[in-house]
C-alpha positions as CSV (number, residue, x, y, z in Angstrom):
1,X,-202.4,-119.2,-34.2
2,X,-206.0,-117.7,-35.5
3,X,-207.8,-115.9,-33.0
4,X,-211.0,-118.3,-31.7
5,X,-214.4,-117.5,-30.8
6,X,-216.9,-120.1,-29.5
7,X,-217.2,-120.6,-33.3
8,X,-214.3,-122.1,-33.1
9,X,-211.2,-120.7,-35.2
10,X,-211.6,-117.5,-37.2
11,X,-210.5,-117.0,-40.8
12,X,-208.4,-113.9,-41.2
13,X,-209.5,-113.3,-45.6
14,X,-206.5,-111.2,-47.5
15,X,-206.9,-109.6,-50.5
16,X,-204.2,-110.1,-53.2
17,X,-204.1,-107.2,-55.1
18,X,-201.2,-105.9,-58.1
19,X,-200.0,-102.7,-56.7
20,X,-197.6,-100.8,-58.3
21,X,-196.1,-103.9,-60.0
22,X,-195.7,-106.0,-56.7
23,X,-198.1,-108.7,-55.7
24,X,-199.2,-107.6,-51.9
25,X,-202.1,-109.0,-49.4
26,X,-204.4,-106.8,-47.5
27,X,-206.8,-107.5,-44.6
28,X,-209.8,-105.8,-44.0
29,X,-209.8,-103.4,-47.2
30,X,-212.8,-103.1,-48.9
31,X,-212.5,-99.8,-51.0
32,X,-209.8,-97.8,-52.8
33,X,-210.5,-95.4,-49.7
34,X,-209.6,-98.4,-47.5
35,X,-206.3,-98.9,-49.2
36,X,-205.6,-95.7,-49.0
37,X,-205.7,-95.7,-45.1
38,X,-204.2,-99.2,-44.9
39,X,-201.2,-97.7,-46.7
40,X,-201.0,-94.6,-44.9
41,X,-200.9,-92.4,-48.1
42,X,-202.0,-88.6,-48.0
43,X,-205.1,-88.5,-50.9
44,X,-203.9,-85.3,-51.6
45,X,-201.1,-85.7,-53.6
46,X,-201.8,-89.1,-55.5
47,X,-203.5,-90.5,-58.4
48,X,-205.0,-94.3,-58.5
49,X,-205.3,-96.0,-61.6
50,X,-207.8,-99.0,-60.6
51,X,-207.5,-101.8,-63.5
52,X,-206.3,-100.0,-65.9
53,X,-209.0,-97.1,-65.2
54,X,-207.9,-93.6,-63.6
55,X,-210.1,-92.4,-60.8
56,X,-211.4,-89.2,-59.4
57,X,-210.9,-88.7,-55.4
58,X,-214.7,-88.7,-55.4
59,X,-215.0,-92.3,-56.5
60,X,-212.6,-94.1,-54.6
61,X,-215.1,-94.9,-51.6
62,X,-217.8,-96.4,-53.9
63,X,-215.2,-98.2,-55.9
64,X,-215.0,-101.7,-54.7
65,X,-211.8,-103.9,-54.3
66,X,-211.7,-107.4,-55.6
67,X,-209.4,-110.2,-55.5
68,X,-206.5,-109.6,-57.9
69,X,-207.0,-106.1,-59.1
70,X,-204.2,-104.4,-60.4
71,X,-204.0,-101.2,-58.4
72,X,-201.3,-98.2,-59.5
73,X,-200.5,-95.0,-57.5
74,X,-198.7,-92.1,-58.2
75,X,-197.5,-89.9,-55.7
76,X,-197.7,-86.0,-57.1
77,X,-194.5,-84.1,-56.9
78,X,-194.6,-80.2,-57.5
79,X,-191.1,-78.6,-58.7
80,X,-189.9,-76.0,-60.8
């Protein structure tokens, strides 16, 4: 059941967004920074690719999430 408020019934919004291949729903995620977070992901050690377009670490909380982006993330792995 939605949560209520004198409102009435609240919405709850997800996000559809293509990550990594897979077709996944978010609440509440606004940013790439946001998704990062929701996802529990150390920005240290991965790339985004945001529709097609790589981004530096910099950009990722001005860079706003929409509906049905394609999102892909490498993890970096050091080895010899």
């Amino acid at each position: 059941m939605a949560p209520t408020s004198r409102l009435g019934p609240k919405t709850i919004f997800l996000m559809k967004i293509l990550l990594n291949g897979e077709m996944r729903e978010f609440e509440k995620t606004k940013t790439i920074t946001d998704l990062v977070s929701a996802l529990s992901l150390e920005p240290k050690v991965i790339l985004i690719e945001h529709n097609g377009l790589a981004l530096h670490r910099v950009e990722w909380s001005s860079c706003i999430l929409s509906d049905g982006d394609c999102i892909e993330i490498l993890q970096v792995a050091a080895g010899g």
